[in-house]
C-alpha positions as a Markdown table, in Angstrom:
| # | Residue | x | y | z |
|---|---|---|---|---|
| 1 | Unk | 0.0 | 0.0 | 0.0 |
| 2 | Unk | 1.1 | 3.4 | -0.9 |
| 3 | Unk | 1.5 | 6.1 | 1.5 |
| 4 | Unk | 0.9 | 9.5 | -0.1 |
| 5 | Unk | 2.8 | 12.7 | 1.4 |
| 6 | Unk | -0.1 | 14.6 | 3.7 |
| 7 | Unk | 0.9 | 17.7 | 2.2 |
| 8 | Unk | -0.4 | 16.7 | -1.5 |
| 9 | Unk | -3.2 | 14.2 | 0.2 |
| 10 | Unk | -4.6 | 17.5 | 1.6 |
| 11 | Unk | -4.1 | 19.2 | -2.1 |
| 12 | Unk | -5.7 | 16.4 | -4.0 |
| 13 | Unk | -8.3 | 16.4 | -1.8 |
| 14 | Unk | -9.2 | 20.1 | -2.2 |
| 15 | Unk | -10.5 | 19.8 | -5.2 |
| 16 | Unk | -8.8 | 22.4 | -7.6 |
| 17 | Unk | -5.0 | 21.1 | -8.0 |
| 18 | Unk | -1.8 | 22.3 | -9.8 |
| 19 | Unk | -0.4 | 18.6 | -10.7 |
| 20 | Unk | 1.8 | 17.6 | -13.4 |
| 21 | Unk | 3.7 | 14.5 | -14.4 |
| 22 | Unk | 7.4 | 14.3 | -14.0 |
| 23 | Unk | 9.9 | 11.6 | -15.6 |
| 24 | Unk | 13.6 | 11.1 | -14.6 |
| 25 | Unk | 15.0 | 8.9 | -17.1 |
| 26 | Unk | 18.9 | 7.8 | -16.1 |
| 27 | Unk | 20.5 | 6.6 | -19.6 |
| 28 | Unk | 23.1 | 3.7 | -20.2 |
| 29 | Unk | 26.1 | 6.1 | -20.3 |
| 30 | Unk | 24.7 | 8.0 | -16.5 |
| 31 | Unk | 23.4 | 11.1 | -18.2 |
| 32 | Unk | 19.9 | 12.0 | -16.4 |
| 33 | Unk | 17.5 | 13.5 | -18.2 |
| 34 | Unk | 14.3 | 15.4 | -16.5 |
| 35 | Unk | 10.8 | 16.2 | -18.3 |
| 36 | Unk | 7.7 | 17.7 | -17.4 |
| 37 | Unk | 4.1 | 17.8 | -18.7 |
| 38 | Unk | 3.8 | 21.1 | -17.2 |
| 39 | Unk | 4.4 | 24.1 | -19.1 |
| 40 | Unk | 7.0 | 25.6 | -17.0 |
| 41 | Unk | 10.4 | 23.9 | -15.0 |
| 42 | Unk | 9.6 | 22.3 | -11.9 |
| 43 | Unk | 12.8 | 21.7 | -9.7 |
| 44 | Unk | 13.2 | 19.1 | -6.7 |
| 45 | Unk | 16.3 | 17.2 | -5.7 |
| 46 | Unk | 18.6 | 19.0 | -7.6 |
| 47 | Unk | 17.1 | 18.0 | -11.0 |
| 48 | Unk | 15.3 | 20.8 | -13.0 |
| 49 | Unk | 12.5 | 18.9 | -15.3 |
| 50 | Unk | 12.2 | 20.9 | -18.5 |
| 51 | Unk | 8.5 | 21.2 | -20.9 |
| 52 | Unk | 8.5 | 18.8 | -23.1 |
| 53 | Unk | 6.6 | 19.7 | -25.9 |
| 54 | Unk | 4.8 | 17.6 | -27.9 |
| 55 | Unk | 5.6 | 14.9 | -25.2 |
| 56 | Unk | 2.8 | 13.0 | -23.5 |
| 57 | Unk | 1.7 | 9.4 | -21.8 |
| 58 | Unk | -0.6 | 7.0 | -21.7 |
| 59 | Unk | -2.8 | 5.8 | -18.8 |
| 60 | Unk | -0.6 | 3.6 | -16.7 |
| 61 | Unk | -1.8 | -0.2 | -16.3 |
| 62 | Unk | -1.0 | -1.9 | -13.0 |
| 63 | Unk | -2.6 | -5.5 | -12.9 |
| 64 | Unk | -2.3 | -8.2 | -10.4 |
| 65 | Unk | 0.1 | -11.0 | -10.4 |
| 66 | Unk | 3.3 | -11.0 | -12.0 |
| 67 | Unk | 1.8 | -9.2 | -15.9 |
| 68 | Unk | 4.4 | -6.6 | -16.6 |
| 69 | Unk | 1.8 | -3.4 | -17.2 |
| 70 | Unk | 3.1 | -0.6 | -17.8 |
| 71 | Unk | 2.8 | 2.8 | -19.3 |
| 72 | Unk | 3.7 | 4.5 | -23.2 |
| 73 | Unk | 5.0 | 8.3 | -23.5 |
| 74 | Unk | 5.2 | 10.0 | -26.6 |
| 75 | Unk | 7.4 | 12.5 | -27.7 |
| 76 | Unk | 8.9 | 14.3 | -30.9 |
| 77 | Unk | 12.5 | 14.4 | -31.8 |
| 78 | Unk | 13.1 | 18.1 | -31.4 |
| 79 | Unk | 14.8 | 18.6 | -28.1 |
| 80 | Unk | 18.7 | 19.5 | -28.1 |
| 81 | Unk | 18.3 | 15.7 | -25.7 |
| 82 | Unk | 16.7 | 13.8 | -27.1 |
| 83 | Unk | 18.8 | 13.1 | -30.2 |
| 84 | Unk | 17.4 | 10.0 | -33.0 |
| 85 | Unk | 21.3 | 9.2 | -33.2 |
| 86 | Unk | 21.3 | 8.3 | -29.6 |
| 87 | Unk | 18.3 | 5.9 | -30.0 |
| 88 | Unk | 19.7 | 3.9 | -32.7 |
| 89 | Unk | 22.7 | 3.7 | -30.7 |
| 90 | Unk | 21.0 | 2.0 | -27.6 |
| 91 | Unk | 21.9 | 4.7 | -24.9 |
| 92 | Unk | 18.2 | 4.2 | -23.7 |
| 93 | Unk | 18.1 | 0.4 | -24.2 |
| 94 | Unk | 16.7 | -0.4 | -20.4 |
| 95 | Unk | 17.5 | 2.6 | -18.9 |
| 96 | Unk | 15.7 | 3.8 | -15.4 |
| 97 | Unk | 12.4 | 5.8 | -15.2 |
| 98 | Unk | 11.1 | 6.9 | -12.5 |
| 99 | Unk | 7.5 | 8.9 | -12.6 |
| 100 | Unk | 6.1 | 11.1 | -10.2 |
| 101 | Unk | 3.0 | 13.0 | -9.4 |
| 102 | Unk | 4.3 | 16.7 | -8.8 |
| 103 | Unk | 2.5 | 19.7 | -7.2 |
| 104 | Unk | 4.2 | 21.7 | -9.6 |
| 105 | Unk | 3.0 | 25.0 | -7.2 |
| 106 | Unk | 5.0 | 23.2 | -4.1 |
| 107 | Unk | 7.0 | 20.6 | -5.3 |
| 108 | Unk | 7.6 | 20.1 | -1.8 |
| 109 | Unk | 4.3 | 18.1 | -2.3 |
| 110 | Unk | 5.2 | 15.3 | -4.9 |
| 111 | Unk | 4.7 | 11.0 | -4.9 |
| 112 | Unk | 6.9 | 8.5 | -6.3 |
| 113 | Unk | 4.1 | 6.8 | -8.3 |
| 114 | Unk | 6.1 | 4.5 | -10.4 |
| 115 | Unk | 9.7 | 2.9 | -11.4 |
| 116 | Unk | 10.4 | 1.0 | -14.6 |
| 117 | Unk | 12.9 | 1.1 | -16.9 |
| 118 | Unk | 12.3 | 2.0 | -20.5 |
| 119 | Unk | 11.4 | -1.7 | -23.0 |
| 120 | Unk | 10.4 | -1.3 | -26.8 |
| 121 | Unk | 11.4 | 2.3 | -28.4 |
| 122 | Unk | 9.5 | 2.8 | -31.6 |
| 123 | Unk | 10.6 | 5.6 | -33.7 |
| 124 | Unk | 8.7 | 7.1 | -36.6 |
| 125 | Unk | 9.8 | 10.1 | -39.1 |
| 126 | Unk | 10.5 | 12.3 | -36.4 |
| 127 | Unk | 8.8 | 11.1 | -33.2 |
| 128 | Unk | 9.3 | 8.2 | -31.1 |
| 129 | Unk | 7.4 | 6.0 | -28.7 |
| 130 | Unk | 8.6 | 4.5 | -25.4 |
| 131 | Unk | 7.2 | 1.8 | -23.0 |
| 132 | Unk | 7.9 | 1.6 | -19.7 |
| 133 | Unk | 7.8 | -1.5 | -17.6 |
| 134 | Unk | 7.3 | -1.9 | -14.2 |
| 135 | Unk | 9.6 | -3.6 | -11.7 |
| 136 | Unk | 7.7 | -7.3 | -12.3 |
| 137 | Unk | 9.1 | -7.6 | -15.8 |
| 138 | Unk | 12.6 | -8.0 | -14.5 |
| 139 | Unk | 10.9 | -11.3 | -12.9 |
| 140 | Unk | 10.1 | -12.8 | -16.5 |
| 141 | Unk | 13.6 | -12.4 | -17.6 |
| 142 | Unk | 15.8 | -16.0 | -17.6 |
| 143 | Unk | 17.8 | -16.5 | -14.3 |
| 144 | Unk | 20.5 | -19.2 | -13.9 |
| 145 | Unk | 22.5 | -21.7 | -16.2 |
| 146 | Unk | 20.4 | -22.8 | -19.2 |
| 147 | Unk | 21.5 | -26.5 | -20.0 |
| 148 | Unk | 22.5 | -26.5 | -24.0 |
| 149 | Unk | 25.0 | -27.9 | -26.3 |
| 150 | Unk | 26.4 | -24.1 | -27.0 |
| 151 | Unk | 28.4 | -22.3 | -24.5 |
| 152 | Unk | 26.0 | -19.9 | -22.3 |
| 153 | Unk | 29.0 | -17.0 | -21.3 |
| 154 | Unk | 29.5 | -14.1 | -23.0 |
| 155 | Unk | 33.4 | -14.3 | -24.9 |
| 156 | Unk | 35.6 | -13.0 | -22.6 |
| 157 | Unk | 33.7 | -12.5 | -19.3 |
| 158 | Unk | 34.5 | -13.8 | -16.2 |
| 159 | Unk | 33.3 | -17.3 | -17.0 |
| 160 | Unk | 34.8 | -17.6 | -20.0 |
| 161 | Unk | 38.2 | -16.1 | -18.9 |
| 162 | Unk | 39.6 | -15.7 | -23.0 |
| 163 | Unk | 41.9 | -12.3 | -23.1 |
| 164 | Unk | 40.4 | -10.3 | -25.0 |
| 165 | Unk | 43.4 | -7.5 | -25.2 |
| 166 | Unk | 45.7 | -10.1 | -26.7 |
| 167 | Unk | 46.8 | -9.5 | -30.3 |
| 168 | Unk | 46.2 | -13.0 | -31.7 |
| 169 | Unk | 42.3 | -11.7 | -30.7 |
| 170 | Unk | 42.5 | -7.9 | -31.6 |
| 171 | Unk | 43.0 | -5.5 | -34.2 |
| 172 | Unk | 42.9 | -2.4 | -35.1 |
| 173 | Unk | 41.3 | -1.0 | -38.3 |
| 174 | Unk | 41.0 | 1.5 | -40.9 |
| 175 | Unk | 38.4 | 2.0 | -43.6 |
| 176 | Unk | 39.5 | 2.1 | -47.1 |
| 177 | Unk | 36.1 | 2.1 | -48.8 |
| 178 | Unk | 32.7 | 2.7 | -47.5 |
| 179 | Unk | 30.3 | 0.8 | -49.5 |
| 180 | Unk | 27.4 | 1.6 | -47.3 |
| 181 | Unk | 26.3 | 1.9 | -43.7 |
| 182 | Unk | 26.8 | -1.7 | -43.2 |
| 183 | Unk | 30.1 | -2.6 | -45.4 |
| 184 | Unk | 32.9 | -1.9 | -45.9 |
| 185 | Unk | 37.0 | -2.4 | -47.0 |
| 186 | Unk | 39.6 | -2.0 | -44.3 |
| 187 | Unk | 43.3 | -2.2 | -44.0 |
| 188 | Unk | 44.9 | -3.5 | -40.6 |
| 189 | Unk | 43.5 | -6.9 | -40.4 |
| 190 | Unk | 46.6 | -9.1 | -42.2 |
| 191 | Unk | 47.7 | -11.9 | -40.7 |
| 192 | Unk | 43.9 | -13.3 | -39.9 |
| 193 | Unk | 42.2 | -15.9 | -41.8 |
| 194 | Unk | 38.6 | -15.2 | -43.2 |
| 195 | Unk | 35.5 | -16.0 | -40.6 |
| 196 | Unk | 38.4 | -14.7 | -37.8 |
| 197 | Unk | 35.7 | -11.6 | -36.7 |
| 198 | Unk | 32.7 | -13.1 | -37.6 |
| 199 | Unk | 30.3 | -12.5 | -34.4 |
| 200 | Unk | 32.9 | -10.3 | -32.8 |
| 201 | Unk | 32.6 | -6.7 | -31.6 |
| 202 | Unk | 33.9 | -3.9 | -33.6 |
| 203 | Unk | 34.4 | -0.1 | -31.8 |
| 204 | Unk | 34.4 | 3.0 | -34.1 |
| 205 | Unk | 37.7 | 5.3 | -32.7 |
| 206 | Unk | 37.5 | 8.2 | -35.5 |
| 207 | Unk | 34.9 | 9.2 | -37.6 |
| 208 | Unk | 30.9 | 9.8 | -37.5 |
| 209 | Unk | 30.4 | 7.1 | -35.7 |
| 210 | Unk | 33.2 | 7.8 | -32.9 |
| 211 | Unk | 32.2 | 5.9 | -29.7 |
| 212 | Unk | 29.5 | 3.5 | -31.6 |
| 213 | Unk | 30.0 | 0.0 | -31.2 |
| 214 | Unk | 28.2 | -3.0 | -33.5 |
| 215 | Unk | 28.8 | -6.6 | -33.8 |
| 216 | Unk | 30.3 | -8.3 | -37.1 |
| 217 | Unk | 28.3 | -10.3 | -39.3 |
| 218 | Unk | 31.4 | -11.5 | -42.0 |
| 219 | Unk | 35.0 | -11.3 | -42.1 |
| 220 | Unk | 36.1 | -11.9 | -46.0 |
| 221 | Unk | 39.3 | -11.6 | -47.7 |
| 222 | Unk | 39.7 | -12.0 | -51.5 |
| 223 | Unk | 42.2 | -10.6 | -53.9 |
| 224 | Unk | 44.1 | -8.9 | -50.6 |
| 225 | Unk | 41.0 | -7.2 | -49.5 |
| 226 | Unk | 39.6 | -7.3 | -46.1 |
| 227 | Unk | 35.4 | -6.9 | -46.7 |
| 228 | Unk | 33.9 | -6.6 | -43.5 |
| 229 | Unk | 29.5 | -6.5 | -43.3 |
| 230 | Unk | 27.8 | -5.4 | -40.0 |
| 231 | Unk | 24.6 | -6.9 | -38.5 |
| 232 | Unk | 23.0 | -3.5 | -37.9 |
| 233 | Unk | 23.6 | -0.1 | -40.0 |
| 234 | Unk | 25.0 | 2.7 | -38.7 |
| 235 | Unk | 24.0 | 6.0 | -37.8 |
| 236 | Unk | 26.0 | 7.7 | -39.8 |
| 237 | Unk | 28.0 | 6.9 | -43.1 |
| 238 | Unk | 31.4 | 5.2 | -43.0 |
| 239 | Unk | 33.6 | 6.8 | -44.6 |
| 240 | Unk | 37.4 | 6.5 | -45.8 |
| 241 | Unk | 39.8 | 6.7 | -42.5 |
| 242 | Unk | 37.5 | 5.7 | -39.7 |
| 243 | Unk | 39.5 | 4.1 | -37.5 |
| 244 | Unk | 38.0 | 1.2 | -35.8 |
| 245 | Unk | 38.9 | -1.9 | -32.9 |
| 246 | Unk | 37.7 | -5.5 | -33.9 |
| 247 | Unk | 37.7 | -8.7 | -31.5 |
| 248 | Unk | 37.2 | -12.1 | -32.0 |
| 249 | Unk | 34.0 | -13.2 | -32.4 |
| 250 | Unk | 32.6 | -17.1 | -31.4 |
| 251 | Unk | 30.2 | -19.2 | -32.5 |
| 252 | Unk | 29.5 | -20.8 | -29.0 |
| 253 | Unk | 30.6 | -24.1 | -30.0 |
| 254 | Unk | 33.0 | -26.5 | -28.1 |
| 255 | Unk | 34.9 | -27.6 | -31.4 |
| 256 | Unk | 35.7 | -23.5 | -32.0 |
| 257 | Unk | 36.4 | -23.1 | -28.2 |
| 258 | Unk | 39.4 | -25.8 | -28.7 |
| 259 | Unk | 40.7 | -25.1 | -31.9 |
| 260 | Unk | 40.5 | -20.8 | -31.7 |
| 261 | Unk | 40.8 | -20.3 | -28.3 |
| 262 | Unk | 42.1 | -22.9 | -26.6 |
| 263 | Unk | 39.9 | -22.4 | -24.0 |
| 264 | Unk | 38.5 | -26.0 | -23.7 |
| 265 | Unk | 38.5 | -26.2 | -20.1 |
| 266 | Unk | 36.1 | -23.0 | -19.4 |
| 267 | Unk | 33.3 | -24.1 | -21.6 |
| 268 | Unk | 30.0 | -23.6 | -20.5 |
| 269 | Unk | 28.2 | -25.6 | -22.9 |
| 270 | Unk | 27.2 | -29.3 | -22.6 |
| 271 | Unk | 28.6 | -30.7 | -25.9 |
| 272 | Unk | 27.8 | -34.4 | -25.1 |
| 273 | Unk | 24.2 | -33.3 | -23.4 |
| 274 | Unk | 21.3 | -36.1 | -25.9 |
| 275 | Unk | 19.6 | -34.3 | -28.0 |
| 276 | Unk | 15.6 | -34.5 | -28.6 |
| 277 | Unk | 16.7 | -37.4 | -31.2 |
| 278 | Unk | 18.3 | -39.3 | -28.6 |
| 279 | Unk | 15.5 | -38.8 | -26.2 |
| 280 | Unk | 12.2 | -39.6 | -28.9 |
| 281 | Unk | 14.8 | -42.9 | -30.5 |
| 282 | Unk | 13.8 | -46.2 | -29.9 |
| 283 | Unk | 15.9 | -49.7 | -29.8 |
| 284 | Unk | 16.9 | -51.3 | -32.6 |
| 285 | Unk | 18.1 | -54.8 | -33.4 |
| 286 | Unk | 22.0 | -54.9 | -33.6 |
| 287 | Unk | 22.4 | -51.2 | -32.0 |
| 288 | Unk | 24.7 | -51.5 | -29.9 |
| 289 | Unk | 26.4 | -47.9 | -29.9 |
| 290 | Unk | 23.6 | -46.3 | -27.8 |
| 291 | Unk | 23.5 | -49.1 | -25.5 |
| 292 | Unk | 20.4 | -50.4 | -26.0 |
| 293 | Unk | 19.1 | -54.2 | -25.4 |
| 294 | Unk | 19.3 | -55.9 | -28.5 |
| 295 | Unk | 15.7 | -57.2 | -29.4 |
| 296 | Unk | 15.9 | -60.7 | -30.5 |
């Protein structure tokens, strides 16, 4: 049960009100941003929420049981912060919201009314939509191991323990040609065989895209040309001398784990786990490699 400050329980009560709506969003990279559906600042804590213009909500959903709920805000592209370029790039890919109902008069007189973090983003011409979840989602997300042929860790965490930083698994880059958004010609990469950065993680150090980072979806070489394709476009065009930072990438697989990494004994797949063949087979005469009684 909420408690609601007696100062804005006597307000609300009243009858006339001067409420408003405020959001503190906190991104991936720990910039905080503050807006308002008043049409004026309203300062507490040491944040100042500004008007957003064109920026709005939906009616919050709360329902019983673990169901996510939730609430949309809408909002046009034309604030000096809230940039498209910083959508694509994933600065507000789960970051925290927090709501609250504001006496915009005495913002003394304010009520934490919800914290989420922000889900699907949407963005259309020059608007965007946002949802924010509430706290039970984080409930519905996997916890623990998950028991698979593949390795379940994340190349070169903790688990996995492969040094990233070495040179035999990094390189550095720069573009020759920009074909488009997504591919590209670089020089730096000799001495690695094709497929080397296929799945890995490349950093842009120069350029447009300074500070963006991507995952690799092929690593070719033909004719003495590196040819590198992204999984997801860029912001901005690549363009001849970006400099970029590629790693290794990995397929997950116990075979690659041996032979690329020699990293066999951190695997955190189960390689030899039976599959749904094994488990739906049945004997056969004269099998004798699964074990099974012979049937006469």
């Amino acid at each position: 049960m909420k408690t609601i400050e007696p100062g804005l329980a006597e307000h609300i009560a009243g009858g006339v009100t001067t409420l408003c709506h405020c959001w503190r969003l906190v991104r991936n990279d720990g910039a905080v941003l503050a807006f308002t559906d008043h049409d004026r600042p309203v300062s507490f804590d040491g944040d100042t929420y500004e008007p957003a213009a064109g920026f709005d909500a939906s009616e919050a959903v709360s329902q019983t049981g673990f169901a996510t709920g939730g609430v949309d805000v809408y909002g046009a592209l034309s604030s000096d912060r809230l940039l498209e370029e910083d959508l694509a790039a994933g600065l507000y890919d789960g970051a925290e919201v927090r709501v609250f109902l504001v006496n915009w008069n005495a913002p003394g007189e304010r009520h934490l009314i919800r914290i989420g973090h922000l889900g699907e983003v949407v963005r259309e011409d020059s608007a965007f939509r946002a949802e924010i979840r509430g706290l039970a989602s984080l409930l519905d997300q996997p916890q623990g191991r998950v028991f698979r042929h593949g390795c379940d860790a994340d190349l070169g965490d903790r688990r996995c323990k492969v040094d990233l930083t070495a040179p035999a698994f990094r390189s550095e880059g720069e573009v020759v040609v920009g074909a488009s958004r997504r591919q590209f010609e670089a020089t730096g990469l000799d001495g690695f065989t094709e497929g080397w950065f296929d799945r890995g993680r490349i950093e842009w150090t120069s350029g447009a895209n300074a500070g963006r980072a991507g995952e690799v979806k092929a690593h070719r070489v033909s004719n003495g040309f590196v040819r590198m394709e992204l999984w997801q476009p860029l912001q901005h065009a690549i363009a001849p001398g970006d400099a970029f930072v590629v790693t290794a990438g990995c397929d997950k697989l116990f075979s690659t784990c041996r032979a690329k990494f020699d990293n066999a004994v951190n695997f955190r797949g189960f390689p030899h786990m039976p599959g749904n063949d094994f488990a739906l087979s049945y004997a056969r005469s004269g099998d004798r490699n699964t074990g099974a009684a012979l049937i006469e």
